[in-house]
N, C-alpha and C positions, 0 to 999 in steps of 0.2 A: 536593447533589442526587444521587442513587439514578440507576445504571447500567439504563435501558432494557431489557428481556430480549431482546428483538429490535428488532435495529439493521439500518439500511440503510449504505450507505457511497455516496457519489458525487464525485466530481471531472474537472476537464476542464481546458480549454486555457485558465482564469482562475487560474490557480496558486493553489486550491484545493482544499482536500481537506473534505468534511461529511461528519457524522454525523446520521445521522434516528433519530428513534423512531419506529416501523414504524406502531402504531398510532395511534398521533395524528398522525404527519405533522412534528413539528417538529423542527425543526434545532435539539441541544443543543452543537456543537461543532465551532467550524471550525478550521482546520490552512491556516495559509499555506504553500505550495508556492513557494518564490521559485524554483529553482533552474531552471526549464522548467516548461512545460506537465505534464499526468499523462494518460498513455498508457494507462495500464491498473491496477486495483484486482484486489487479492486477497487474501481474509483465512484465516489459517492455517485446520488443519483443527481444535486446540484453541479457536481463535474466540480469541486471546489477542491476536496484531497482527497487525497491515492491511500489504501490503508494495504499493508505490506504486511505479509504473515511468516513466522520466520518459526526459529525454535527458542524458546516457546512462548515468544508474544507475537503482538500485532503494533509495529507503528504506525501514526496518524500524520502523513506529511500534506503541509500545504502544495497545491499543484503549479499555483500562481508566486511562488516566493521562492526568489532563490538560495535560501536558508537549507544548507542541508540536515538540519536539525528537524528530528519530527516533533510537530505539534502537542502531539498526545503520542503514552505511549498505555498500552495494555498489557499486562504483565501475570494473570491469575493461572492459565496453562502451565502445565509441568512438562507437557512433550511436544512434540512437531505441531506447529498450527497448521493444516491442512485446507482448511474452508475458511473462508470471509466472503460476506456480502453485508447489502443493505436494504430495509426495509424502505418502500418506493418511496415514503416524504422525507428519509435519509433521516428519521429521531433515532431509530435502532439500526446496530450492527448485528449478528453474527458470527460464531464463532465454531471453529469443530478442530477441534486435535487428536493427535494418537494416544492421549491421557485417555480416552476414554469418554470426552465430554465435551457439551454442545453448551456454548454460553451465549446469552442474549443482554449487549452492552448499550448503556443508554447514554448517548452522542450527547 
């Protein structure tokens, strides 16, 4: 099956992670989250992978691979990852948890 041109992303407190196809609506891909809940979604700024913020890392899944295994994972937080983003050439991440601390990770 052919990669959707625009994709949604959602996941929540069912240790899940979907993929939609924007315009029809259907779900071509789930991703079990066993590890915690999922806090927050953010997908680079190349559109290449999703990075999932949970308690208390961040996995790095490819968008285009149907691997549910993440690529990278990030693992230095001690409590809830709350905030993820990406610096616009997508070199650095972002990072913010309820430990208390804001981490800036080099991709």
């Amino acid at each position: 099956m052919t990669q959707p041109s625009v994709i949604l992303a959602t996941a929540s407190y069912d240790h899940t992670i979907r993929f939609w196809e924007a315009k029809s609506g259907r779900c071509y891909r789930t991703i079990q989250y066993p590890d915690s809940q999922v806090n927050r979604l953010e997908i680079t700024p190349d559109k290449r992978y999703l990075a999932a913020a949970g308690n208390p890392h961040i996995r790095l899944f490819d968008i285009n691979s149907s691997s549910p295994q993440p690529v990278m994972s990030y693992d230095s937080h001690t409590n809830n990852v709350m905030a993820v983003g990406f610096q616009c050439d997508g070199k650095w991440m972002y990072s913010g948890s309820e430990d208390g601390t804001v981490k800036i990770w080099d991709l």
